[in-house]
VOGU-3710 file (C-alpha; in Angstrom, 3 decimals, decimal comma):
1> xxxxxxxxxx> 7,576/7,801/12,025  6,076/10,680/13,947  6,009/8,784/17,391  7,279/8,084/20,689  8,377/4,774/21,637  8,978/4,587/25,934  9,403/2,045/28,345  7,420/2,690/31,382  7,708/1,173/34,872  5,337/0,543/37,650
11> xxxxxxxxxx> 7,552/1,166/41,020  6,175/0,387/44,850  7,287/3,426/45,912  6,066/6,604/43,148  3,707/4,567/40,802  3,635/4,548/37,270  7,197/6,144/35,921  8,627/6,887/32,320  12,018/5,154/32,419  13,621/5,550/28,903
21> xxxxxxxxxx> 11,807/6,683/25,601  13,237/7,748/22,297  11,673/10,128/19,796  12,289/11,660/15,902  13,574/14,946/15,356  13,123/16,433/11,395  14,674/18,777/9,643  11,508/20,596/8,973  11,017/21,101/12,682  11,214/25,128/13,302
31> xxxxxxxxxx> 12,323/24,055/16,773  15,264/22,456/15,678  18,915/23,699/14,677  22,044/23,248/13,703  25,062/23,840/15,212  25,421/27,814/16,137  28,742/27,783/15,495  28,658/25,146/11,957  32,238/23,112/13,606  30,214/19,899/13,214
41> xxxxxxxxxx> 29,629/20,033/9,309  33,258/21,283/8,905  34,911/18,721/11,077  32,772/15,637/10,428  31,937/16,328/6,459  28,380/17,099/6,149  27,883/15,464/9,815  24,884/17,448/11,038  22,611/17,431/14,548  19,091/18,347/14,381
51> xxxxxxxxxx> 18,486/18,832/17,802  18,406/21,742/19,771  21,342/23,047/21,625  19,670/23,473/25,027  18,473/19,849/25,457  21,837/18,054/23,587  25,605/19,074/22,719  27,830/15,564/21,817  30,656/15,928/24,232  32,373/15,028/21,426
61> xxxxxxxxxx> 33,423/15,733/18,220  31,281/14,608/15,014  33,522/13,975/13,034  35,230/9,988/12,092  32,120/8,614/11,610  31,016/7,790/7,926  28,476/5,093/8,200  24,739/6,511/7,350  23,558/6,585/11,010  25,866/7,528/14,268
71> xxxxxxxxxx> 25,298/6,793/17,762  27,144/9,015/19,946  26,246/10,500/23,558  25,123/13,511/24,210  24,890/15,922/27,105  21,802/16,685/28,381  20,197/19,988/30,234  17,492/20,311/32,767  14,352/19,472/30,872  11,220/21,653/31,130
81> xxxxxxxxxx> 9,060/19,262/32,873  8,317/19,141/36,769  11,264/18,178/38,890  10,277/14,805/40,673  13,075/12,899/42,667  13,494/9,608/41,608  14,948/6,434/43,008  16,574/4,286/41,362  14,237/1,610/39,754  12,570/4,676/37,908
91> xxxxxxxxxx> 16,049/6,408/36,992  17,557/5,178/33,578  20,077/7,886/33,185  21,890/10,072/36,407  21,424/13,964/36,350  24,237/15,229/34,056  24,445/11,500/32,836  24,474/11,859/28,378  21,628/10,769/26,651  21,867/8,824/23,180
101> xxxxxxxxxx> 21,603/10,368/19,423  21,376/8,652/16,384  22,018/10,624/13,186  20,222/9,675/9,963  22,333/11,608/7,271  20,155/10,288/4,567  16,894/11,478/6,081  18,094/14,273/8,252  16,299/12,684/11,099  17,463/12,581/14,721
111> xxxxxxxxxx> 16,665/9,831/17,268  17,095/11,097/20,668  16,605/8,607/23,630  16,628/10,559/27,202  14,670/9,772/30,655  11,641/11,713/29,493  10,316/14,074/26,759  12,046/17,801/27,357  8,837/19,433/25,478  6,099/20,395/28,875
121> xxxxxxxxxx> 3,344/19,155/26,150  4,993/15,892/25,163  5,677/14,912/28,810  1,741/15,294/29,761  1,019/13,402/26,453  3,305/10,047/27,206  2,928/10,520/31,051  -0,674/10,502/30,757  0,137/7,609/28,473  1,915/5,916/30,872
131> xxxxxxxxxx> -0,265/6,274/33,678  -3,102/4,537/31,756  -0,968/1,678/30,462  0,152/0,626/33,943  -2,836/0,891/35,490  -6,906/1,167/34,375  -6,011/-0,045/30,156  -4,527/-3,798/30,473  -5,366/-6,683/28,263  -7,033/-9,961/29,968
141> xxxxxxxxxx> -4,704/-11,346/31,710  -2,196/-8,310/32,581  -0,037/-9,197/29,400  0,341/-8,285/25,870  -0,605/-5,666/23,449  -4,068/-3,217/23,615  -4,594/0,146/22,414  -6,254/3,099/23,595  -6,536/7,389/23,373  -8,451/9,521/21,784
151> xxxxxxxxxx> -7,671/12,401/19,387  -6,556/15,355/22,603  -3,985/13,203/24,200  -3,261/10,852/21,570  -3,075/7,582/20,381  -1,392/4,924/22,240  -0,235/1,299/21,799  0,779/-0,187/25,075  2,072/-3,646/25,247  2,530/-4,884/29,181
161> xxxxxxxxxx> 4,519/-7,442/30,564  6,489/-8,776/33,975  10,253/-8,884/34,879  11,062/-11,357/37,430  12,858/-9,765/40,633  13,830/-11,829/43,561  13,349/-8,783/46,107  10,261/-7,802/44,940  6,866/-7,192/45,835  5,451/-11,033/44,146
171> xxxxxxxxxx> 8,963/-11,406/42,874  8,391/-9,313/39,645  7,720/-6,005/38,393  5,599/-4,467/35,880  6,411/-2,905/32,907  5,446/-1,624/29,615  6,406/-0,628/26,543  4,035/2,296/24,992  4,050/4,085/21,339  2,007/7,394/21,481
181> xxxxxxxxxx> 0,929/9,108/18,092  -1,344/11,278/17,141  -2,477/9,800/13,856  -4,835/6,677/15,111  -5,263/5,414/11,327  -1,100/5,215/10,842  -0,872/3,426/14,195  -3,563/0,990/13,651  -1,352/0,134/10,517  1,811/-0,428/12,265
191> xxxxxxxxxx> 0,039/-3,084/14,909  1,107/-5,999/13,062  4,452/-4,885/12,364  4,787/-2,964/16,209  3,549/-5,689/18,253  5,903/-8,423/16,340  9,150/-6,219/16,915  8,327/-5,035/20,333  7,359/-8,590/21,393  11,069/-8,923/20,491
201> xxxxxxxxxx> 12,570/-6,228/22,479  10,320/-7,852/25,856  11,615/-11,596/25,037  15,045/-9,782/25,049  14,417/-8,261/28,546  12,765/-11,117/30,164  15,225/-13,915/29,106  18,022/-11,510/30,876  16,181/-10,829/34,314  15,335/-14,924/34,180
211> xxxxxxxxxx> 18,497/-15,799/34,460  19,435/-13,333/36,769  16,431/-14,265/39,258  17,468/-18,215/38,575  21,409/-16,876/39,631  19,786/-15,619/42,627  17,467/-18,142/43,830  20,332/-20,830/43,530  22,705/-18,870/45,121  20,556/-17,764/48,038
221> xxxxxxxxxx> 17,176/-18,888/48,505  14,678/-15,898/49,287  11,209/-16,997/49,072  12,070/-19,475/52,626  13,767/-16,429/54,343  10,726/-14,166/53,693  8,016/-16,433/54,471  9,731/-17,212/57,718  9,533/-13,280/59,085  7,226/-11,989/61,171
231> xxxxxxxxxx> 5,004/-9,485/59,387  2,231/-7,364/60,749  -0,922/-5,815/58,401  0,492/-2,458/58,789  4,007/-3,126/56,957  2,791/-5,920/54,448  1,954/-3,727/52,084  4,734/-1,995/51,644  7,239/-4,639/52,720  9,886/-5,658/49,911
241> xxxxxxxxxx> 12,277/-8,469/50,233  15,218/-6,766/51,706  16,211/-3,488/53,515  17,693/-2,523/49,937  15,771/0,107/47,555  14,290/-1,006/44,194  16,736/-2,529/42,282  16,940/-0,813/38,734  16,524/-2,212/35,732  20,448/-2,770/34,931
251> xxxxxxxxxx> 20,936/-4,583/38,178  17,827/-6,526/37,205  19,467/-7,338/33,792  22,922/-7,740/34,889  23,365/-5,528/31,766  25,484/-2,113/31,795  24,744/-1,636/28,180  20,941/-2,538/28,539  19,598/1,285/27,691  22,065/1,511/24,869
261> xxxxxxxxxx> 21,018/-1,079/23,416  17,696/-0,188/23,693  18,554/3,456/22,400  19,143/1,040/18,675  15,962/-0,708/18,907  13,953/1,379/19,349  15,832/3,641/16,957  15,148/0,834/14,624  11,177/0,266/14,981  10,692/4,277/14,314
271> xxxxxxxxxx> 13,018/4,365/11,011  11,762/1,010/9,795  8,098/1,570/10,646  7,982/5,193/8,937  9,833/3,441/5,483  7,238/0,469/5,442  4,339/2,658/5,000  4,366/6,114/2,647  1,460/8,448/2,027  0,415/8,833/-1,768
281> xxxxxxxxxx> -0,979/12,138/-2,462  -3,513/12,060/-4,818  -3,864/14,266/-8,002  -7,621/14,449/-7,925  -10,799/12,748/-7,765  -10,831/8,611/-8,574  -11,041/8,117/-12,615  -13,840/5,994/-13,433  -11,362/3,035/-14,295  -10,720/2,817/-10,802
291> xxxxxxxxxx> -14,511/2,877/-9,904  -15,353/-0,169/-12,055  -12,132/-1,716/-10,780  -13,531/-1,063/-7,294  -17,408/-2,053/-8,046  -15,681/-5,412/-9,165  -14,650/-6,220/-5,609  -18,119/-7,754/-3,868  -17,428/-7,705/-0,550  -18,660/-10,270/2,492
301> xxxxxxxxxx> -20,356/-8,831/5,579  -17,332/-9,662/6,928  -14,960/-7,567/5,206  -13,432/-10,182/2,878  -13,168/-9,553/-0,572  -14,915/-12,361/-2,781  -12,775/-13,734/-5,909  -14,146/-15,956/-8,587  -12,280/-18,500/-10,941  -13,455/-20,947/-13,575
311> xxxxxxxxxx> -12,040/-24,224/-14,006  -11,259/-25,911/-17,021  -12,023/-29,458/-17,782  -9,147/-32,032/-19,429  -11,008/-32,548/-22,213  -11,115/-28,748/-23,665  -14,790/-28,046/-22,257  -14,948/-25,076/-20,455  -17,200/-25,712/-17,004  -21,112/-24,185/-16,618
321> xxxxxxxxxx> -21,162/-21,014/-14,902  -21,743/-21,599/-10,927  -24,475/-20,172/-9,253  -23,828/-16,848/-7,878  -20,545/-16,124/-10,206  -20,376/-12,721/-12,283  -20,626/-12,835/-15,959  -17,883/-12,888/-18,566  -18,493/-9,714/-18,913  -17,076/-8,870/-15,354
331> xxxxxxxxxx> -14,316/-11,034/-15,763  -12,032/-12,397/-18,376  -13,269/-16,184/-19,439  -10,542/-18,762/-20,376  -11,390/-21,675/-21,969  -9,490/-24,048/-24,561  -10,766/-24,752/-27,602  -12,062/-28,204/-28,681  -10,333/-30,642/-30,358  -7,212/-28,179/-29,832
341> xxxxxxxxxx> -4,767/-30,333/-31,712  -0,998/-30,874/-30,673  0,180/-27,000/-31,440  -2,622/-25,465/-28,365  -1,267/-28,108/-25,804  2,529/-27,905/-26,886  2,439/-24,004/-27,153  5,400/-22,863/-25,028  5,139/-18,983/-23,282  8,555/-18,287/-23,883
351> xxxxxxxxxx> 8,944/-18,894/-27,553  5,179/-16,920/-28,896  6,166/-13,579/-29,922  3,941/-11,132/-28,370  3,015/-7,839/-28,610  4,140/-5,319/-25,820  1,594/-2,589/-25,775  -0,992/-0,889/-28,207  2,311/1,282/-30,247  3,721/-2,214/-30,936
361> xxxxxxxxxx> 0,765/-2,803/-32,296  0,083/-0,518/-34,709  4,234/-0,683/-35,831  3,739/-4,416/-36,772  0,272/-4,087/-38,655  0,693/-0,984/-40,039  -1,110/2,232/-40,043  -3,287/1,663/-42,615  -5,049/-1,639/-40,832  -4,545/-0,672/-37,708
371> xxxxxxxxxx> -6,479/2,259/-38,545  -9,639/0,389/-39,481  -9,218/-1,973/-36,638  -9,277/0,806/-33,593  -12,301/2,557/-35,124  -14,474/-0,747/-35,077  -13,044/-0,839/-31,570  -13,482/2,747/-30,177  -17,176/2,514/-31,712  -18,479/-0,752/-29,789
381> xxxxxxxxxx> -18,436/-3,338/-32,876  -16,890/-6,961/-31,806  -13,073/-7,620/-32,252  -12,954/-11,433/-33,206  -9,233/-12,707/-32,520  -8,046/-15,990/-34,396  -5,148/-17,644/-33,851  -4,260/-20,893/-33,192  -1,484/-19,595/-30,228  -3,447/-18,616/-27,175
391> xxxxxxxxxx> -0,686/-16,210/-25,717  -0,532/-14,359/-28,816  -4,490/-13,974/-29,461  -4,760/-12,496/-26,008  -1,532/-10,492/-26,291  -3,257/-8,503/-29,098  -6,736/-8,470/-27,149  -4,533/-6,850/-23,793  -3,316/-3,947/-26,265  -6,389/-3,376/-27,945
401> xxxxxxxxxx> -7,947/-2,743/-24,567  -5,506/0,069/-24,460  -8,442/2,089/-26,358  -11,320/1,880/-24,458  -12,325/2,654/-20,488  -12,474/0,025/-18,389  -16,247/-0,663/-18,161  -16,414/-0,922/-21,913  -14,172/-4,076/-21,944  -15,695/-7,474/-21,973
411> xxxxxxxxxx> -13,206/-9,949/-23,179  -13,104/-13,857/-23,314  -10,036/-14,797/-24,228  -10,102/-17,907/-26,063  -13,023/-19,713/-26,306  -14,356/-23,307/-27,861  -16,871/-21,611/-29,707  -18,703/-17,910/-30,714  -20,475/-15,686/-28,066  -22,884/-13,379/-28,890
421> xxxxxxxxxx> -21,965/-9,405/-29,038  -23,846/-8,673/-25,612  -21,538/-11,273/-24,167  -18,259/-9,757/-25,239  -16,932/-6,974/-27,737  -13,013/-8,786/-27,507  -13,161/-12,623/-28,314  -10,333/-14,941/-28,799  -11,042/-17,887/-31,418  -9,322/-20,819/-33,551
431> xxxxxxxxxx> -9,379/-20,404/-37,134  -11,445/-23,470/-37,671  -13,932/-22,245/-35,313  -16,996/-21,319/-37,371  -18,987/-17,768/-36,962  -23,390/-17,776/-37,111  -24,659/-16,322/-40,454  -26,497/-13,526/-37,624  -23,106/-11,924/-37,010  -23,167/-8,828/-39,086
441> xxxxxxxxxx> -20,959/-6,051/-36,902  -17,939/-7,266/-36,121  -14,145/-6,851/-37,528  -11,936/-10,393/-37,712  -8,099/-10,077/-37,241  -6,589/-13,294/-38,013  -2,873/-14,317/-36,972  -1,232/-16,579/-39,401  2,229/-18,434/-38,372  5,151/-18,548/-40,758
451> xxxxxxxxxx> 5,239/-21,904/-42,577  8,630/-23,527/-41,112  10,039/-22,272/-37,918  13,187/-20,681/-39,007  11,628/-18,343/-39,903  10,518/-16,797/-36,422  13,768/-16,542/-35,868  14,519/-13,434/-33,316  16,748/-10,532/-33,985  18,544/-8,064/-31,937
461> xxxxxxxxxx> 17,508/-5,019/-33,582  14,208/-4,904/-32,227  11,144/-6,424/-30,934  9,517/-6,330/-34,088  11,853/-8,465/-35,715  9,852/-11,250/-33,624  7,248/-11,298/-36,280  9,094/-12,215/-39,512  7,160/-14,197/-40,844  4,055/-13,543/-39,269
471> xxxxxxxxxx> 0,723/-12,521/-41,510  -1,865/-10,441/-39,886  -5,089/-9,076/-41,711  -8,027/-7,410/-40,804  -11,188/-8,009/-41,942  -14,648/-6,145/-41,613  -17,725/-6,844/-42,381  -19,593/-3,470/-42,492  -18,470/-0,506/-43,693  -17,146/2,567/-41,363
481> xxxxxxxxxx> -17,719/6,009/-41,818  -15,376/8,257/-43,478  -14,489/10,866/-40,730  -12,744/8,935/-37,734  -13,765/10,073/-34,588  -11,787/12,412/-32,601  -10,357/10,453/-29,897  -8,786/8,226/-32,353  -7,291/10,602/-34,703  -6,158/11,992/-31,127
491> xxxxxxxxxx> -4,940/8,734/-29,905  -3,209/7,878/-33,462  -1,167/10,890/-32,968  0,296/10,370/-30,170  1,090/6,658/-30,964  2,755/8,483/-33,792  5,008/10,124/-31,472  8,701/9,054/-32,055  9,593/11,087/-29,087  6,934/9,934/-26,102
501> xxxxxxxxxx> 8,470/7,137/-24,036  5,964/4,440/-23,343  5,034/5,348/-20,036  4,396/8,523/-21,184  2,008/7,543/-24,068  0,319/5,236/-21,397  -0,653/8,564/-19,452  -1,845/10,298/-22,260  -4,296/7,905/-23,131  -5,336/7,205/-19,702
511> xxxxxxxxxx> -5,886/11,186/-19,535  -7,474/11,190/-23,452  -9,802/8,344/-22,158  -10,929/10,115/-19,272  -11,207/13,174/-21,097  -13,916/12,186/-23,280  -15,746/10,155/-20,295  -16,209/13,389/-18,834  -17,575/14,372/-22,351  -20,033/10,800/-22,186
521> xxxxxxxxxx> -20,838/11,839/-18,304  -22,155/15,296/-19,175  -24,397/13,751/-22,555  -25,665/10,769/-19,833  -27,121/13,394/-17,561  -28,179/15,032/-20,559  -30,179/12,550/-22,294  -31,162/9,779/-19,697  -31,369/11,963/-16,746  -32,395/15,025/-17,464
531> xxxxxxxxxx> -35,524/13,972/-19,405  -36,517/13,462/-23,005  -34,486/15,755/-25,634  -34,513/16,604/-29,310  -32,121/15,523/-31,437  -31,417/19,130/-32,179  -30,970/19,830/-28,635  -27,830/16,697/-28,943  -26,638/18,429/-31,470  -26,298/21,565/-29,653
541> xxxxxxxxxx> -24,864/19,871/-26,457  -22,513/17,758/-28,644  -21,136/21,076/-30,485  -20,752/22,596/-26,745  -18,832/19,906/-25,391  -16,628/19,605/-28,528  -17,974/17,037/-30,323  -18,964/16,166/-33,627  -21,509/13,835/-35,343  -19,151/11,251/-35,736
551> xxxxxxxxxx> -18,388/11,515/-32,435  -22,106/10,443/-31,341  -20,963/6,927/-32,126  -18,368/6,469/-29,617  -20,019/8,696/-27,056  -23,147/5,651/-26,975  -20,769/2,926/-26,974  -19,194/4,275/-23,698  -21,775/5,435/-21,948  -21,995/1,711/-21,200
561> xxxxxxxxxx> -19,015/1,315/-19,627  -20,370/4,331/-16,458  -19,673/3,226/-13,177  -22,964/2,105/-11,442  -22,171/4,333/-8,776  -22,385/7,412/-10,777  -25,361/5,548/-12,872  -27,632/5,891/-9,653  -26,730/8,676/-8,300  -27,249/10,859/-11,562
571> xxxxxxxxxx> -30,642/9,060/-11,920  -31,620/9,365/-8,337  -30,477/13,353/-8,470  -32,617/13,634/-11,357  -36,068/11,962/-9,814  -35,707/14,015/-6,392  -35,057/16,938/-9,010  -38,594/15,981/-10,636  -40,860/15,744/-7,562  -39,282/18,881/-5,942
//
């Protein structure tokens, strides 16, 4: 986590102070080196320092420690910043005092807590910092959490609080606990995650000086002692509670160990809080699957994101679509069919074979039907599903989606009765479920059970054994052409592919499918945007692009399933085109 965590302190006598911050050093950093003289890797194993040798040396030697991260002190030199004498409320650690270093071997990462920033440019950054969080940027009520900077001086989260202290000023003193970074989206992030843990670390410091002040008051009463003096307008101000300087934090504490111990925590919040969130870099431009996925998502003015469910009723009937719900076809519909019989209600999950993915598929149908199944598919004509076990009618539906882009799927899983094409092109049914003479495009595939159950009996030798038994067929009822389009003899082949892993085969199809949307893209702006054409000018752009006439086929079918985004914008480029 590219930050700096410091605990800053308002004192009577110099203002707001930098007491004690910590920040990351990286391998990476060109500032940064190892050892000159390479003892530390050969006495302590692959022990290793990151930070420079001017600002830390470990008095001692690196070696005997094996655990992932070390603490050890280390000396430090006279930091590049301005010399400002100190007293000793705003001094954590004496001149020539060590510091604190925490190794992470894994990482390479050094954690370096000292009294202030050695870089001159990371000073002004936090002391700037610090200024503004002890004095002009406080929440309501001088305590908690608010954030401030801009992009020059960086961006700070400053979280404000009181210590009690019987000789002070009001008998407490002000503190704060700042995290400067420079990348405001990153830090926003963290807030949750920055304000619970450093909540923690001030409930830590507060219950210690609370028990100290109590301590004190019982022992020996102040608050009668000072009321009772004499005290003139001219020494109020800066009158304390005793001859004695400000106390320091450790007598305030009772704690010797106190800035050690803060040295871990907040060694802790910057490891933890750079593992909890990771950058993803991204190959390229969205694919259009993740547009549709995205133009699903209607969201509220106030930044919610709106979901939609349908309930289903006891007695099988699915419910009437509420006002203001999407269509089936821009969700998946569920419904039961009616009069299910025993075997829909006493289906169990665990024991329904199901298929895995669209190669499993085509191993337990066979080539041949599988063949004529994905070209009625890849073309736009309805896949009808029956089977009388829901989980494995929508197990086939969830592979055969596997073919076509996102917006061309519109599935209802299992349903109580037959909807229309322009409803759905995947459709889960129940044998006994009868289809309108009207239907004339469509392909059935229909799942029949072995007669007794031994014989779905599993195996260990594979997944497919899980379908002994099992009957599927496939059924047109219009003829398809002889030539198969491309994509699919493409996508066949590498579903072929003894050699591709799944995951593998998953990105080639995701990149096969995307290739020829590019192809459906370029004949949209084509023919819809780019005004009326010929059908010998198709041709032409069809032979550019790499297609063929039995290509035309699938290229319609999924120009329907174009983001809406890109829908308008190619059709609003094209009008501005036509009055220009």
């Amino acid at each position: 986590m590219n930050a700096i965590i410091a605990l800053c302190h308002f004192c009577d006598l110099h203002g707001p102070s930098i007491l004690f911050c910590t920040q990351a050093f990286h391998s990476s950093d060109p500032q940064l080196a190892l050892s000159e003289t390479g003892e530390g890797d050969k006495e302590g194993g692959n022990e290793w320092c990151y930070v420079r040798e001017r600002q830390l040396r470990s008095p001692t030697p690196a070696g005997g420690s094996t655990g992932a991260t070390q603490s050890e002190a280390a000396e430090t030199s006279t930091p590049h910043v301005p010399t400002v004498s100190y007293c000793e409320a705003c001094r954590s650690l004496l001149p020539g005092q060590p510091g604190f270093i925490s190794n992470d071997q894994e990482a390479k990462v050094s954690y370096v807590s000292s009294q202030q920033p050695e870089r001159p440019e990371l000073f002004s950054i936090v002391r700037q910092a610090c200024l503004r969080s002890l004095s002009c940027e406080v929440c309501p009520g001088r305590e908690g959490p608010i954030f401030f900077g801009d992009d020059h001086r960086g961006h700070v989260l400053s979280y404000t609080f009181f210590m009690k202290d019987s000789q002070a000023r009001g008998f407490q003193h002000w503190y704060s606990i700042i995290v400067v970074m420079m990348d405001k989206v990153y830090l926003l992030n963290s807030w949750p995650f920055l304000v619970k843990y450093i909540r923690t670390v001030i409930d830590e410091l507060q219950d210690k000086a609370n028990k100290v002040y109590e301590t004190e008051q019982t022992r020996c009463p102040t608050r009668t002692h000072r009321l009772a003096m004499s005290l003139n307008p001219s020494t109020f101000r800066m009158h304390r509670g005793g001859s004695r300087p400000a106390r320091s934090l450790l007598e305030l504490t009772a704690d010797r160990q106190l800035f050690r111990r803060l040295h871990l925590q907040f060694t802790w919040i910057l490891k933890a809080g750079s593992n909890r969130l990771t950058e993803r870099l991204l190959e390229g431009p969205p694919t259009e699957d993740s547009v549709i996925d995205l133009e699903k998502q209607e969201e509220t003015e106030e930044g919610f994101v709106k979901l939609f469910s349908k309930k289903l009723l006891v007695d099988g009937e699915e419910n009437e679509e509420e006002e203001g719900a999407p269509q089936p076809e821009d969700h998946e519909e569920v419904a039961q069919w009616e009069g299910g019989g025993e075997e829909g209600e006493t289906e169990d999950p665990c024991k329904t074979p199901l298929f895995r993915n669209l190669r499993h598929l085509q191993r337990v149908f066979g080539y041949s039907q599988f063949h004529i199944l994905a070209h009625h598919v890849v073309i736009g004509n309805q896949v009808i599903v029956r089977g009388t076990r829901r989980h494995l009618v929508r197990s086939v539906i969830d592979a055969l989606k596997a073919l076509l882009p996102r917006g061309c799927c519109h599935v209802i899983n299992y349903s109580s009765r037959y909807e229309d094409t322009w409803r759905c092109n995947f459709l889960g049914l129940h044998p006994s479920t009868p289809l309108p003479p009207h239907v004339d495009r469509y392909v059935t595939v229909t799942l029949e059970e072995p007669a007794t159950e031994g014989a779905e009996t599993t195996s260990v030798d594979g997944a497919d054994d899980l379908f002994l038994g099992y009957k599927f067929s496939v059924a047109p009822s219009c003829d398809l052409p002889t030539s198969a389009p491309k994509v699919l003899e493409k996508i066949e082949a590498v579903l072929k592919n003894d050699h591709l892993a799944d995951p593998v085969v998953d990105q080639c199809l995701t990149c096969l499918k995307e290739e020829w949307m590019n192809k459906v893209k370029v004949l949209f702006r084509f023919t819809k945007a780019g005004g009326s054409r010929s059908e010998e000018d198709t041709r032409r752009l069809l032979q550019v692009v790499g297609a063929q006439g039995e290509d035309k086929a699938v290229l319609k079918f999924w120009m329907t399933g174009l983001s809406v985004q890109y829908r308008n914008h190619m059709l609003s480029s094209a009008i501005s085109n036509t009055v220009s």
